[in-house]
C-alpha positions in Angstrom: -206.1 15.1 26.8 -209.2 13.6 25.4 -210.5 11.0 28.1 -212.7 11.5 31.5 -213.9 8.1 32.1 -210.9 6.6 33.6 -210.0 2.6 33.4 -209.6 0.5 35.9 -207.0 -2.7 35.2 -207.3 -6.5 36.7 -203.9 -7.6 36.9 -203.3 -11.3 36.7 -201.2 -13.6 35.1 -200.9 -12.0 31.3 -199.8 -8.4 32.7 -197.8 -8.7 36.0 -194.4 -8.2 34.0 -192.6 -4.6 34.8 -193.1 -4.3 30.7 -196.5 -5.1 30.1 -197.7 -3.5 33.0 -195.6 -0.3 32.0 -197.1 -0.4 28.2 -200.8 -1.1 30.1 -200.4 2.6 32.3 -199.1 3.9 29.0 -202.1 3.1 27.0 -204.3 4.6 29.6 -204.3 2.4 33.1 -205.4 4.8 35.9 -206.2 2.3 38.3 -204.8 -1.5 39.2 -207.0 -4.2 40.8 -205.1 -6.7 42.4 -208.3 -9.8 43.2 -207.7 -11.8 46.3 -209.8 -14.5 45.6 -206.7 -15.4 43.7 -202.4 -15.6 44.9 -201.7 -15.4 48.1 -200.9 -11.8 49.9 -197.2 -12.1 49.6 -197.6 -12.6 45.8 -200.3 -10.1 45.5 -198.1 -7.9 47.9 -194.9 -7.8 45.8 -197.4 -6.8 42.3 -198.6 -3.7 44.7 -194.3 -2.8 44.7 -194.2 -3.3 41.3 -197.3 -1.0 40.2 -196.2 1.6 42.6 -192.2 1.2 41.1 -193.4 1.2 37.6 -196.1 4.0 38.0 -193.0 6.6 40.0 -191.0 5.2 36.6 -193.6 6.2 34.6 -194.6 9.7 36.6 -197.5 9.1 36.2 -200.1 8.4 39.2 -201.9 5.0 39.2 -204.1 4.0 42.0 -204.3 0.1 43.5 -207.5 -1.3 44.5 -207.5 -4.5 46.7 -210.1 -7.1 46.3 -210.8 -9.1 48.9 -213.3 -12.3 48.2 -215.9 -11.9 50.5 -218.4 -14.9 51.8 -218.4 -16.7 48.5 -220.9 -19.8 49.2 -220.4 -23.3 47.4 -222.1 -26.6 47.9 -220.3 -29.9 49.0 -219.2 -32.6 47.1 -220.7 -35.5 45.4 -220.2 -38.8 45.5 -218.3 -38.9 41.8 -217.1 -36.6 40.0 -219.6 -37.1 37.4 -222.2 -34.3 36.7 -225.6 -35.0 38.1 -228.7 -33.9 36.4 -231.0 -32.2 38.1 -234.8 -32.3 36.4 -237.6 -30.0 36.6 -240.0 -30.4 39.4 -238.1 -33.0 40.9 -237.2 -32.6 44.8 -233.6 -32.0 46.2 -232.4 -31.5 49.7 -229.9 -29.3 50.5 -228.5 -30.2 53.7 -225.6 -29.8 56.6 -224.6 -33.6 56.5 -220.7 -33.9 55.0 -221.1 -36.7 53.3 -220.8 -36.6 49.7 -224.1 -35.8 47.8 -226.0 -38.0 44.9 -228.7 -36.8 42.9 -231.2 -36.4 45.6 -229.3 -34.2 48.2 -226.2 -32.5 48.4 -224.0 -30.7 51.8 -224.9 -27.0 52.3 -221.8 -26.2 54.2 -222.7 -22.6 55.6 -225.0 -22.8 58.6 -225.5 -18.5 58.4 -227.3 -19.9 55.0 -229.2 -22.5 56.3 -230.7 -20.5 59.0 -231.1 -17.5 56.9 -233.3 -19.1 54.4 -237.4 -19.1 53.9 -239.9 -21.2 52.3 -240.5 -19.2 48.9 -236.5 -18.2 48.5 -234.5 -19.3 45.3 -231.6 -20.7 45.4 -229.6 -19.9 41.9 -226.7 -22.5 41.0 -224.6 -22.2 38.0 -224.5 -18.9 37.2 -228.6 -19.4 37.7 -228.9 -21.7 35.5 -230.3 -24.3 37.8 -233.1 -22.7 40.1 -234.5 -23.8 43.2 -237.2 -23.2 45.2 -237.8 -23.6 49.0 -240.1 -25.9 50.2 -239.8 -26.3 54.0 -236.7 -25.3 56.1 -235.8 -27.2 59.0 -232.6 -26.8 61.5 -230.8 -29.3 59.4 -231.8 -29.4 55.9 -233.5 -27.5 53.1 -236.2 -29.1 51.4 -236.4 -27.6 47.3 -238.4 -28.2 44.3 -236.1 -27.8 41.0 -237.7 -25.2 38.8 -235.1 -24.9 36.0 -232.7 -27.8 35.7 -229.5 -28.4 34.6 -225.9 -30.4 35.3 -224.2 -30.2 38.9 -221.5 -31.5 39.8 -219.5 -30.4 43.6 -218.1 -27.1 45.0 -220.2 -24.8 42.6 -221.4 -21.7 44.2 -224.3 -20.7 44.6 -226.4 -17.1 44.4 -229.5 -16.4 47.2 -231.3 -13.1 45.3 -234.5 -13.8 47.7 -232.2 -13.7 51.1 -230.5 -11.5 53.4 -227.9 -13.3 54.9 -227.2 -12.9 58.4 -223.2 -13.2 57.9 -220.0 -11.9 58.5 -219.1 -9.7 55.6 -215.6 -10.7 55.9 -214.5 -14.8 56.1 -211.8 -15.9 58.0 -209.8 -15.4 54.6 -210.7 -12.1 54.3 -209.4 -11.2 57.3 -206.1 -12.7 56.7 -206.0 -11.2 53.3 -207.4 -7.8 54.7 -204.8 -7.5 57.7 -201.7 -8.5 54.7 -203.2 -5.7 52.2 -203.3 -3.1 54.7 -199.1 -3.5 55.0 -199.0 -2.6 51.5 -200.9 0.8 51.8 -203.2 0.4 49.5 -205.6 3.1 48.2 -209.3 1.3 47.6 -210.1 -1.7 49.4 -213.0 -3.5 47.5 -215.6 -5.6 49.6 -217.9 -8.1 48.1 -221.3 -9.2 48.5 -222.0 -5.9 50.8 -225.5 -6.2 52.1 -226.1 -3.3 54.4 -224.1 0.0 55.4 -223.0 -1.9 58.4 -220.9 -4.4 56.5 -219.1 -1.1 55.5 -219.1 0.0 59.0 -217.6 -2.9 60.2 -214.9 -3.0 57.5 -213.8 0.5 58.2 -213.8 -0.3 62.1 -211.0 -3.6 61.0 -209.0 -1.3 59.0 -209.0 1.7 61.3 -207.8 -0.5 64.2 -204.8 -1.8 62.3 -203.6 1.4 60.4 -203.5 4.8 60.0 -203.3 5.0 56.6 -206.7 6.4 55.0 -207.6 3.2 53.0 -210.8 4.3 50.6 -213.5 1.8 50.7 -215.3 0.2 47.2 -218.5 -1.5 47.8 -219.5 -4.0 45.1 -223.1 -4.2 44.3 -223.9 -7.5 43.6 -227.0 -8.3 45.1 -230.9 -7.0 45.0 -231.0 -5.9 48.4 -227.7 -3.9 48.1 -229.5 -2.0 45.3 -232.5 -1.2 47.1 -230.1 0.1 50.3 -227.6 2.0 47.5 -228.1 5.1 48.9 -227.0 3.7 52.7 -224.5 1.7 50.9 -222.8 4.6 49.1 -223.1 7.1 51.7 -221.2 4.8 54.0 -218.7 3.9 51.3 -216.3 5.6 49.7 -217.0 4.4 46.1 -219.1 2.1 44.4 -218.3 -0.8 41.7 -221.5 -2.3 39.8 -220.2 -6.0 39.4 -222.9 -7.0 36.8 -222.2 -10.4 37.2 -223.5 -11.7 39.8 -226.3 -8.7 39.7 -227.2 -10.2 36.1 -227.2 -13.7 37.9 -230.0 -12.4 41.0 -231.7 -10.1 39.2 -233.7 -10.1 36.0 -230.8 -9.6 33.5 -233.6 -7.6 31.8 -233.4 -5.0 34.7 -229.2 -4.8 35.1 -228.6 -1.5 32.3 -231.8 0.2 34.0 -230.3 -0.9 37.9 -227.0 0.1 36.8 -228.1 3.7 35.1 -229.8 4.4 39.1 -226.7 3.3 40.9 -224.8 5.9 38.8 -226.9 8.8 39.5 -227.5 7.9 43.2 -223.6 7.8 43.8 -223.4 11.5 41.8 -225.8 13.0 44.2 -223.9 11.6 47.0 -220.6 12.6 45.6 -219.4 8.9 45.0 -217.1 7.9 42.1 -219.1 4.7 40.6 -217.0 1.8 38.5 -218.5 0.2 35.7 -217.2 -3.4 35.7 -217.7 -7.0 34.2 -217.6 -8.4 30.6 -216.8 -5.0 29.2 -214.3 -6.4 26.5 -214.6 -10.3 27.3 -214.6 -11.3 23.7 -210.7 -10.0 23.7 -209.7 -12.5 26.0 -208.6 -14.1 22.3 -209.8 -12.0 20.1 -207.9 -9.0 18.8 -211.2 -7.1 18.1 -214.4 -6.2 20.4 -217.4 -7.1 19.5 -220.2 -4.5 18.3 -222.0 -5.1 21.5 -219.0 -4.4 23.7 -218.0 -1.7 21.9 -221.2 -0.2 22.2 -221.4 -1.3 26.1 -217.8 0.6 27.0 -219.5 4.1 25.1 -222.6 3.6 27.1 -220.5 3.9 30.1 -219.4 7.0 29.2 -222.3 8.5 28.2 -224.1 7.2 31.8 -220.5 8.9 32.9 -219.3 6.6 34.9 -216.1 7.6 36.8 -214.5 4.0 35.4 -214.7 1.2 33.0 -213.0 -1.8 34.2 -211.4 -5.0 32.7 -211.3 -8.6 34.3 -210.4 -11.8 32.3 -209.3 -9.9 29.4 -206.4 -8.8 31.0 -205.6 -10.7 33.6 -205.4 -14.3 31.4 -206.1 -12.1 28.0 -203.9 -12.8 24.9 -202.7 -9.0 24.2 -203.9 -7.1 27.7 -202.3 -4.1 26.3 -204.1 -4.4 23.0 -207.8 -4.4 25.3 -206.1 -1.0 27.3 -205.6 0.8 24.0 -209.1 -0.6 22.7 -211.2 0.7 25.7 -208.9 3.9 25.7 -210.1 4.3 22.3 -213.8 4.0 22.6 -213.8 5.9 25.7 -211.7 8.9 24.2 -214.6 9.5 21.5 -217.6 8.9 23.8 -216.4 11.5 25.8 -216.5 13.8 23.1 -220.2 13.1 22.5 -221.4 16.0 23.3 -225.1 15.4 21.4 -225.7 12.5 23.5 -224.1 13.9 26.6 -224.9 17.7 26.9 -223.2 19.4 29.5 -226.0 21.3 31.3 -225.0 22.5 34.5 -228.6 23.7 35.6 -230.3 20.2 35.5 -228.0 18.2 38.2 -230.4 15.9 40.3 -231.4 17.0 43.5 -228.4 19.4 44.2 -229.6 22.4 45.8 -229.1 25.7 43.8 -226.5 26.9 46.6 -224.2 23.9 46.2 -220.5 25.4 45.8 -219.4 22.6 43.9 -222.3 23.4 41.3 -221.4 26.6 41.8 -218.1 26.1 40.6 -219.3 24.1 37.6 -221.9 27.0 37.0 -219.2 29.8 36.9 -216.4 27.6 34.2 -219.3 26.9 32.3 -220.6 30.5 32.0 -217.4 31.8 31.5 -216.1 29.3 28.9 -213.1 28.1 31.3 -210.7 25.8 29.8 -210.0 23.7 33.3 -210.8 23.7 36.7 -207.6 24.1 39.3 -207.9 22.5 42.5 -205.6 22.4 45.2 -206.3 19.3 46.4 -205.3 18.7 50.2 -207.6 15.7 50.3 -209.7 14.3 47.8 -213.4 15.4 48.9 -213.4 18.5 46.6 -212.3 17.3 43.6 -214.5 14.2 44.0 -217.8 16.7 44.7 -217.1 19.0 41.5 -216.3 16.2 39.6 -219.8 14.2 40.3 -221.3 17.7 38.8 -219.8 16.1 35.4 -218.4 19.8 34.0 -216.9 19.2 30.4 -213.7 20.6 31.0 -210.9 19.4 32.4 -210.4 19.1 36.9 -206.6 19.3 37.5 -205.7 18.2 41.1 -203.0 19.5 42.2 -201.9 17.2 44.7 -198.9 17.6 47.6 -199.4 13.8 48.5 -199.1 11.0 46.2 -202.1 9.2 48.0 -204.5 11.6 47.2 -202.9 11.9 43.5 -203.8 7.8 43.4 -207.2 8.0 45.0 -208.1 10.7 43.0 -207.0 8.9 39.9 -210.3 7.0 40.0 -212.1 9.7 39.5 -214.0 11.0 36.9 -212.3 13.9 34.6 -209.9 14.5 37.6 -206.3 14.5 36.6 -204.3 14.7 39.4 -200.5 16.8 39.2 -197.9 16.0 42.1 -196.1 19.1 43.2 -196.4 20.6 46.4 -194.0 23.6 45.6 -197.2 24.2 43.7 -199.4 25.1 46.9 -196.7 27.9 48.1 -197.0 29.9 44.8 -200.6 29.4 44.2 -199.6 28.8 40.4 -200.7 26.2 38.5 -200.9 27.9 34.8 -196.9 26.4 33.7 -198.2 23.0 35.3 -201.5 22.4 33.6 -200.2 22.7 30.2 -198.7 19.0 30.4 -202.4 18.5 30.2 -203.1 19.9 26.8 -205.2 22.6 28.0 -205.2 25.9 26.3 -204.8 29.4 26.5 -207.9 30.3 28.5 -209.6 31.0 31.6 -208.7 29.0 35.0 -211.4 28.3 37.9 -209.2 28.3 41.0 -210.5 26.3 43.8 -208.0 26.7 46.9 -209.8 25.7 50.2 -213.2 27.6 50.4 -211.4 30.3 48.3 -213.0 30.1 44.4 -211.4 32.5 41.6 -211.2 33.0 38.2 -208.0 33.3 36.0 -206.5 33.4 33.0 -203.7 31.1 31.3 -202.1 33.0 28.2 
């Protein structure tokens, strides 16, 4: 066993097959995300019966995260489809009349945006390469000024970095896709564009009100006001995904590695797992190598320790998806072991009081040179809250329940181990093994029990 940070899969189009798939968890898959914004639930729904058919195949636990679209905003369309150009300093009204735009004004279909904005605000187009600025707001048009000026042509969405946006958090869409997922049992549900720690509130009021079934929620921070609200944010989540593209898009991109570096340690004070996502190997969407850069961009979220990397394009439409698995399994594996960059000092964790048991557990393996932690793992808050102390050894979760084996697959460090037998005998020495773990000593963590062991 050589590898904490754990990967998180987009599956699309170039790995839904039973065999890629099955080579993809064998490479070093730990968790499937299944985006919304693309299929439609019934085709999403039958890859969540595959992952789960391929992953009991397999034996080996492989959590599914759900990604539901969010309030994506896009302007109307234009009167050809011919790309208008749009020229600095020249005026452009943004408005709420259908008709097709020119290169003077175009529709702003959402009315939450047109009342949400303020003289001052930008409005970002093309992945910000067209800015606008906010002239004068009135109830049924936006008067701009173009600052930076490119090509536009219709339906291209937009980014608001200056606004909060008084808005459902979850479309008409959403909910359709949201009240489908939920069927499949899930184990993450990822929400986009989260705001406030009342669009979390009112996704978990949704879910709770159509099943039982304790669904995790990610938020994805995407925009500057959900990072200056992270620590609301997290603490009403369940986990956190950094989704640097659109953050690189309403932020500075200067600021994103510095943003991202806070996010991380925020969520380990507050005992959330945090996913590193976007771009991480884009270059292998055709290319059978990574660049320097990426390589260089996986390792640094390792040595942030981040719970997850995670792939997009490159293997959802990639040539060789497997190929990317096994290339961010291998860059991870050796970051992991940098111990210069990353030394394991269990006196200097953030803001966690001296008495805290889970740095009290990390305190006593590291003091007494333990080879793994054992946790019997009835839920998933205590491995979660030893593993955000980032010990250097192993966590094995034994798990009775294959949902908190999934969730906890997420997680950094944490390997989780199905076998209820397993909390009868209050033996785990026989079953760790499979891990590669040594002869050595054992930290036992059973309920608010904590011992110390040894494996020979």
């Amino acid at each position: 066993m050589t590898r904490f940070t754990k990967i998180t899969a987009s599956i699309g189009p170039n790995c839904e097959d039973k065999d890629t798939l099955k080579r993809m968890i064998e490479a070093g898959v730990n968790m499937c995300r299944l985006n919304f914004s693309h299929d439609t639930g019934d085709v999403q729904g039958a890859k969540i019966d595959l992952i789960r058919a391929v992953s009991k195949e397999l034996n080996i636990p492989v959590g599914i995260i759900v990604d539901i679209q969010g309030p994506k905003h896009r302007i109307g369309i234009f009167e050809t489809e011919n790309h208008y150009p749009l020229k600095v300093g020249q005026k452009f009204i943004l408005d709420s009349d259908p008709t097709p735009g020119n290169e003077t004004r175009v529709q702003l279909p959402d009315a939450d945006v047109m009342k949400s904005l303020n003289i001052g605000d930008r409005v970002l187009l093309n992945d910000g390469k067209i800015e606008l600025r906010v002239d004068a707001v009135f109830d049924d048009k936006i008067e701009t000024t173009v600052v930076r000026g490119d090509e536009i042509w219709s339906r291209r969405g937009f980014n608001l970095p200056d606004t909060d946006i008084n808005t459902d958090i979850l479309t008409a869409k959403d909910r359709g896709d949201l009240e489908y997922a939920i069927t499949k049992n899930p184990d993450y549900v990822a929400i986009s564009f989260v705001q406030r720690a009342e669009d979390i509130a009112n996704v978990r009021d949704f879910i709770n009100e159509r099943t039982s079934h304790p669904v995790k929620i990610i938020a994805k921070i995407e925009r500057p006001n959900a990072v200056e609200r992270i620590v609301d944010i997290a603490t009403a989540a369940d986990a956190i995904m950094i989704a640097r593209g659109d953050l690189a898009v309403e932020l500075p991109f200067e600021q994103v590695p510095a943003v991202s570096r806070h996010i991380i340690r925020e969520c380990r004070k507050l005992n959330r797992p945090v996913i590193m996502a976007t771009q991480m190997l884009s270059s292998m969407v055709h290319s059978e190598f990574p660049t320097r850069a990426e390589i260089s961009d996986v390792a640094n979220a390792a040595y942030l320790r981040a719970d997850s990397t995670m792939t997009s394009e490159e293997t959802t439409i990639g040539d060789n998806p497997v190929n990317v698995i096994e290339t961010m399994n291998k860059i991870l594996s050796y970051s992991d072991k940098d111990t210069i960059e990353n030394p394991y000092d269990w006196s200097r964790i953030d803001n966690v009081p001296e008495n805290d048991w889970s740095r009290s557990v990390s305190s006593m393996a590291y003091l007494n040179k333990a080879v793994a932690i054992v946790v019997f793992a009835r839920d998933t808050d205590t491995a979660v809250q030893i593993s955000c102390r980032r010990p250097d050894i192993p966590i094995v979760a034994v798990c009775g329940d294959e949902r908190v084996a999934n969730q906890l697959s997420l997680v950094r460090g944490v390997f989780p181990l199905i076998d209820s037998s397993l909390f009868g005998q209050r033996l785990a020495f026989e079953s760790v093994r499979q891990f590669g773990i040594g002869f050595g000593k054992l930290v036992i963590v059973d309920d608010d029990k904590i011992s110390l062991r040894t494996l020979d």
